[in-house]
C-alpha positions, 0 to 999 in steps of 0.5 A: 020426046024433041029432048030425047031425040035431040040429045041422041043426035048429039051424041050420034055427031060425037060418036061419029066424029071421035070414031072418024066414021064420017067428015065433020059436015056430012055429020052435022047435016045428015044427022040432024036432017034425019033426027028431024025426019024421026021427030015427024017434021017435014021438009018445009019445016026443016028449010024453015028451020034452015033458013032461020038458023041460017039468020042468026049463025051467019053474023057469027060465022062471018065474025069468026071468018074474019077473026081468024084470018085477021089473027092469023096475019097477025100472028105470021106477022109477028104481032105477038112475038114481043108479048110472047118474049116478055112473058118468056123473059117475065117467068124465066121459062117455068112452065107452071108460071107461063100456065098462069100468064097464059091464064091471066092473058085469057082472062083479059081476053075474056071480058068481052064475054065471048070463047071466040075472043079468048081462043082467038087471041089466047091460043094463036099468040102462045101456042107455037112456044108452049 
């Protein structure tokens, strides 16, 4: 029943962001608060769920926090401008082999194992000449 009641406040949240009925974080509280009411917990249960979710998002969070704001200095910057030329300059502007250095760049960016790492450094360094 926890699964069946999980996998429809997921697919409420999608529902109701796709649909633009709601903002992303009235979404993301609301809904689950209320699955969890459905699903028979009380509310110190929930604040026990809150407050240990919170643990083990916040190192993350702050980790992305940081890493946006650092990328994104980097990119206004320039930092990346001479990759981005030397990928230009490398595959004489063919889309099809700029789409396999984009992916090769990914793939490097990668070996750290996290989809944070590869979309912060993949996408804010070859986004804008796309």
């Amino acid at each position: 029943m926890l699964t069946l009641i999980g996998l429809l406040i997921i697919l409420t949240i999608v529902v109701l962001l796709i649909l633009e009925k709601t903002s992303p974080i009235v979404a993301m509280v609301m809904v689950p608060l209320i699955g969890a009411l459905i699903a028979g917990f009380g509310i110190n249960d929930i604040q026990t769920f809150f407050e240990e979710g919170i643990i083990k998002v916040l190192p993350v969070a702050t980790m992305f926090i940081f890493a946006l704001l650092f990328f994104g200095i980097l990119q206004d910057t320039g930092f990346f401008e001479p990759v981005i030329k030397a990928l230009i300059k490398l595959t004489k502007g063919n889309v099809v082999t700029v789409s396999m250095g984009t992916a090769a760049i990914g793939r490097i960016s990668h070996l750290d194992g996290a989809g944070a790492t590869t979309f912060l450094l993949t996408v804010p360094a070859l986004l804008p000449h796309i």
